[in-house]
LOSE-60189 format. One record per residue: y, z, x of N, C-alpha, C, O in turn. Coordinates in Angstrom, 2 decimals, always signed. Example, Ala and Ser with C-alpha at 12.3 -4.5 7.8 and 13.67 -1.06 7.14 Angstrom:
BEGIN
REC | n.Y | n.Z | n.X | ca.Y | ca.Z | ca.X | c.Y | c.Z | c.X | o.Y | o.Z | o.X
REC | -5.69 | +7.80 | +13.19 | -4.50 | +7.80 | +12.30 | -3.30 | +7.80 | +13.20 | -3.32 | +8.46 | +14.24
REC | -2.25 | +7.08 | +12.85 | -1.06 | +7.14 | +13.67 | +0.03 | +7.87 | +12.90 | +1.14 | +8.04 | +13.41
***
This chain:
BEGIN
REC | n.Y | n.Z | n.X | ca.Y | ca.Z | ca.X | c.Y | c.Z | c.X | o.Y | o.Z | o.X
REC | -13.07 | -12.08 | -4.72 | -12.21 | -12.66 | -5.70 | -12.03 | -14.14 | -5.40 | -12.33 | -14.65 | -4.32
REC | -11.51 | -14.81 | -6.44 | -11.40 | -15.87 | -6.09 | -10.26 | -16.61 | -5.05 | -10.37 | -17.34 | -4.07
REC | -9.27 | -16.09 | -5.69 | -7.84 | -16.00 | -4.53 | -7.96 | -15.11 | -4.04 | -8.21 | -14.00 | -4.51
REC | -7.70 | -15.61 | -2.39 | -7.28 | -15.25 | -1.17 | -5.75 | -14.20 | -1.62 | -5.68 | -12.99 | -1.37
REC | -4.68 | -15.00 | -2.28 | -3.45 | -13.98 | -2.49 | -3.41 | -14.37 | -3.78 | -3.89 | -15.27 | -4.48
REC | -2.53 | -13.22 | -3.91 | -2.34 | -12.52 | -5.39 | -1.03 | -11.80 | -5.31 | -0.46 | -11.46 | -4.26
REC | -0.53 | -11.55 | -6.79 | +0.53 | -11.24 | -7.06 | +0.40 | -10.02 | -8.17 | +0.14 | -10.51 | -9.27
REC | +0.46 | -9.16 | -8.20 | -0.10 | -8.29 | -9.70 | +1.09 | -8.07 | -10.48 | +1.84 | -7.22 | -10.01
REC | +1.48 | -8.68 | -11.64 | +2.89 | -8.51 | -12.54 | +1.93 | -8.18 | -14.18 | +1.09 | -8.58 | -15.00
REC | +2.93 | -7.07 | -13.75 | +2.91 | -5.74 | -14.94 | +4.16 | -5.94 | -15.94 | +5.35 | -5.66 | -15.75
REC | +3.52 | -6.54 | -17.13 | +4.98 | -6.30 | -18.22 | +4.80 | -5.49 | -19.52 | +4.24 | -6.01 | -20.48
REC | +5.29 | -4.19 | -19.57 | +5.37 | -2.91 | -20.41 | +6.09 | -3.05 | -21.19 | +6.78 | -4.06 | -21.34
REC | +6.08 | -2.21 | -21.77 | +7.46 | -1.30 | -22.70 | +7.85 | -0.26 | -22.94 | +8.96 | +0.16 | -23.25
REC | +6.68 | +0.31 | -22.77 | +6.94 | +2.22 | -22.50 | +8.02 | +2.64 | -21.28 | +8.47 | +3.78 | -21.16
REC | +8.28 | +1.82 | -20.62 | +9.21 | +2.06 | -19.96 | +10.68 | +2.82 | -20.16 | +11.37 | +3.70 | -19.65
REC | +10.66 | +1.67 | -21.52 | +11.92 | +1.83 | -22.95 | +13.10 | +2.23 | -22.18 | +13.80 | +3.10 | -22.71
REC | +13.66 | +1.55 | -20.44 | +14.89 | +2.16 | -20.12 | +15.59 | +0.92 | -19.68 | +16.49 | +1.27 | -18.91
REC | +15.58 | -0.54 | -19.85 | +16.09 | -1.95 | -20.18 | +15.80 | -2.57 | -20.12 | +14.58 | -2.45 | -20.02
REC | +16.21 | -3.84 | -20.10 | +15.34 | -5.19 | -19.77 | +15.28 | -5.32 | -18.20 | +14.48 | -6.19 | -17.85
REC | +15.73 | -4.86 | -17.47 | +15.94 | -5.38 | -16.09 | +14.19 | -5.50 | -15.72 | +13.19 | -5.04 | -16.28
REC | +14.34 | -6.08 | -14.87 | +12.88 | -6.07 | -13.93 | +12.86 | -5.47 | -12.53 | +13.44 | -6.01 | -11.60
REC | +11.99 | -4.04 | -12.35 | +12.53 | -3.62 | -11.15 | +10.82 | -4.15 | -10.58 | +9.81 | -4.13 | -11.28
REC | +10.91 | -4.66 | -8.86 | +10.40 | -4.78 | -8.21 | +9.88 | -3.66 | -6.76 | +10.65 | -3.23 | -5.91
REC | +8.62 | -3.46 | -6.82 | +8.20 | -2.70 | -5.89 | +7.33 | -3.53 | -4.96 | +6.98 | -4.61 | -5.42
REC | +6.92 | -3.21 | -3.71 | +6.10 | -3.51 | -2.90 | +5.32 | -2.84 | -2.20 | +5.82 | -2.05 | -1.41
REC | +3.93 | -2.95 | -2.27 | +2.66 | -1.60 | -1.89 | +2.21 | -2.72 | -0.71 | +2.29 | -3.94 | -0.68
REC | +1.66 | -1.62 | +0.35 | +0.60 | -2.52 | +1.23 | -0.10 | -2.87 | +0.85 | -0.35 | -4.06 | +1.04
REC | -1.10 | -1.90 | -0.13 | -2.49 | -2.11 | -0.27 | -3.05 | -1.70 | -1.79 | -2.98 | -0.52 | -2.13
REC | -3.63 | -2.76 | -2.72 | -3.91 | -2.58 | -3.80 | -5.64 | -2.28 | -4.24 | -6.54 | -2.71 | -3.52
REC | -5.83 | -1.73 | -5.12 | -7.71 | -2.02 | -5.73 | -7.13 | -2.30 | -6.81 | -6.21 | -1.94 | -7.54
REC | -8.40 | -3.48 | -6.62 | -8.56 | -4.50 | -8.01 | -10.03 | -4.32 | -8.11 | -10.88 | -4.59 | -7.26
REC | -10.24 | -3.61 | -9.76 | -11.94 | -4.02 | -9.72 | -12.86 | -3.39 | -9.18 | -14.04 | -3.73 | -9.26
REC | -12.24 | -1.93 | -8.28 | -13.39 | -1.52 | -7.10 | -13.56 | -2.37 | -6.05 | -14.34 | -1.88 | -5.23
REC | -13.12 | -3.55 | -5.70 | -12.75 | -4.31 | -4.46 | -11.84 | -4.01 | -4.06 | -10.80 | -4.14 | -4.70
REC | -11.88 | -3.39 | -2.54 | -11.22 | -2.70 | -1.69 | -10.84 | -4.11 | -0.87 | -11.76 | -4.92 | -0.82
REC | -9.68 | -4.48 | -0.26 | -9.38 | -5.57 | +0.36 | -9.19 | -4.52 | +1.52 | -8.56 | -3.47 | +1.56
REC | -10.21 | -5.38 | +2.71 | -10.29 | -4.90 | +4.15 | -8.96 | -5.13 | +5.42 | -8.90 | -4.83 | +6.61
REC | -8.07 | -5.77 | +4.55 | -6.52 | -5.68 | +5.60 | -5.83 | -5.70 | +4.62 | -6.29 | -5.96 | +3.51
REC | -4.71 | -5.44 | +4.84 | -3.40 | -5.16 | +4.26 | -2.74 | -6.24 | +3.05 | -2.14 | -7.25 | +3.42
REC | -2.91 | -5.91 | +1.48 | -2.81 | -7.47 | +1.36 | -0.75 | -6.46 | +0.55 | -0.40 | -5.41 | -0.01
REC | +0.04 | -8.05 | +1.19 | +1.51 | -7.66 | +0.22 | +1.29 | -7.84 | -1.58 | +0.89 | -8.87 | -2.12
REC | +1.59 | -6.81 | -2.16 | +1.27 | -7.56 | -3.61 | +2.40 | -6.74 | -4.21 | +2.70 | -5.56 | -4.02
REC | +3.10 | -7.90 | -5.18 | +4.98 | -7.37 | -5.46 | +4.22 | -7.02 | -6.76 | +3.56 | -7.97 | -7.15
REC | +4.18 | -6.40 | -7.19 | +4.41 | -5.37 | -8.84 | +5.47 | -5.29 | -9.62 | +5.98 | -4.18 | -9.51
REC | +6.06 | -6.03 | -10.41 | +6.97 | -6.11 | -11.35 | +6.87 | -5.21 | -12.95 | +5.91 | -5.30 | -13.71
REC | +7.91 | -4.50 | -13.15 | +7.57 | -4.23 | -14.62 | +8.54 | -4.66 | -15.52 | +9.55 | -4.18 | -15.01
REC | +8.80 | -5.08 | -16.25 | +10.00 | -5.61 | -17.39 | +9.93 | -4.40 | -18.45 | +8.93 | -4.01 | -19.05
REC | +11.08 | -3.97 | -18.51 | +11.04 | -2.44 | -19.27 | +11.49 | -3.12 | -21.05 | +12.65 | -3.55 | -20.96
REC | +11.29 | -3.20 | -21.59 | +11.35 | -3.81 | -23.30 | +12.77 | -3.26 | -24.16 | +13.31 | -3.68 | -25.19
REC | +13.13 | -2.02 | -23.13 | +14.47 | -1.85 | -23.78 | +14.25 | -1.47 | -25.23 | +13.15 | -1.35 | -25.77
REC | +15.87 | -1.25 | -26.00 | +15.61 | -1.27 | -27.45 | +14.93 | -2.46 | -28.48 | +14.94 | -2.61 | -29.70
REC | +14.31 | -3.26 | -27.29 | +13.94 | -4.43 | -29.04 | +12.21 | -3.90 | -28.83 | +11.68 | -3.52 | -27.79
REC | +11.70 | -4.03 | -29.98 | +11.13 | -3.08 | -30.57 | +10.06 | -4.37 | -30.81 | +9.31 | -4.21 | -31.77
REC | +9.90 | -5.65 | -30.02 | +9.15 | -6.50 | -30.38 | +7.94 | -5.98 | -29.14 | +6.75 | -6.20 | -29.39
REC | +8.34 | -5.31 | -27.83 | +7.49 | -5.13 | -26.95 | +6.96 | -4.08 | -26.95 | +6.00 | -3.90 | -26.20
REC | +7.39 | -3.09 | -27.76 | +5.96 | -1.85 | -27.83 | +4.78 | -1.88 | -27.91 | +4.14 | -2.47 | -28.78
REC | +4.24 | -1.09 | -26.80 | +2.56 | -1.16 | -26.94 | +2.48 | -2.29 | -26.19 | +1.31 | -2.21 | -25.83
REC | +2.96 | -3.42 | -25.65 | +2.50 | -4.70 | -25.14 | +2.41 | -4.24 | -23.59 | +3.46 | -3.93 | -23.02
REC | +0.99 | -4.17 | -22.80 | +0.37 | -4.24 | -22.11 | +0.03 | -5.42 | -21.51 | -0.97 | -5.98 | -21.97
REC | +0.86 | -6.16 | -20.23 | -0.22 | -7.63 | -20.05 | +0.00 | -7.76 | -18.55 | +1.07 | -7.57 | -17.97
REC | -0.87 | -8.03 | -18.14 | -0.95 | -8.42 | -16.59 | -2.09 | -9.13 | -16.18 | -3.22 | -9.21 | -16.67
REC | -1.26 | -9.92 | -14.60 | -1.78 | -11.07 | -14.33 | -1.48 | -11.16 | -13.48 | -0.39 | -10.77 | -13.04
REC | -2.65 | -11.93 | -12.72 | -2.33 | -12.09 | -11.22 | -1.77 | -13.24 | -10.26 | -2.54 | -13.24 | -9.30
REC | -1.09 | -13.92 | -10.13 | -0.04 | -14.76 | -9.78 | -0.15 | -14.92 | -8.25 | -0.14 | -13.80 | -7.74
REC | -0.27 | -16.19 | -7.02 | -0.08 | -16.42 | -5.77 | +1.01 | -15.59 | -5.11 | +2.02 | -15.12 | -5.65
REC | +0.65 | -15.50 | -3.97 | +1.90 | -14.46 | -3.69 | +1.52 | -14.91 | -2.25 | +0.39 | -14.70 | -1.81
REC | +2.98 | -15.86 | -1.19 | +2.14 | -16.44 | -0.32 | +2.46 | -15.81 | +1.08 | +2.44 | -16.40 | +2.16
REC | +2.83 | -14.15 | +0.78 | +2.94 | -12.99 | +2.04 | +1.69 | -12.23 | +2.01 | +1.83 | -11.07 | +2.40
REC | +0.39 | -12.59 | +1.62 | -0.33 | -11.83 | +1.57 | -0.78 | -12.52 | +2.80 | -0.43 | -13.66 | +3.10
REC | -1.89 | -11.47 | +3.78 | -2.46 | -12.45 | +4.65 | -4.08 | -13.33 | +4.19 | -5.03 | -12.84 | +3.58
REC | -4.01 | -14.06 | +4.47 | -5.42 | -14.96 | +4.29 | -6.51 | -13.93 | +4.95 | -6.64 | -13.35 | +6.03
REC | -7.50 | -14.04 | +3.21 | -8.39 | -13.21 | +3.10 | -8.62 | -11.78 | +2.73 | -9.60 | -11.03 | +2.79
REC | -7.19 | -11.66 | +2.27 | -6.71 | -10.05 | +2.01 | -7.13 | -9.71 | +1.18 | -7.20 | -8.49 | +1.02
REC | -7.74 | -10.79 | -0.01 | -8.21 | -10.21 | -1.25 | -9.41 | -10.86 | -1.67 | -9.97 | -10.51 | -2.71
***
């Protein structure tokens, strides 16, 4: 990949249970069938769309610096 770190933010709507943004943290992600050979941190965000009815179906993610990953993790 091109970056070393990465950030993977997930914004849904099927969630449909508020706007809040809950944050998780995994050791270890696949991107692509690229297996990263150490441990990379990557925070996962989802923004739940709640009742407004403008975010249904909206699927979008992107990968963002994230500067707890270790160099070369990805």
């Amino acid at each position: 990949m091109a970056s070393q770190r990465a950030t993977l933010v997930l914004r849904t709507s099927w969630f449909n249970c508020s706007s809040w943004i809950h944050v998780k943290e995994i050791a270890a992600i696949r991107l692509w069938k690229v297996e990263a050979r150490i441990i990379a941190i990557v925070r996962i965000a989802w923004e739940g769309g709640g009742m407004d009815g403008g975010y249904r179906g909206s699927k979008i993610a992107a990968l963002i610096p994230d500067d707890r990953s270790p160099d070369g993790a990805l």
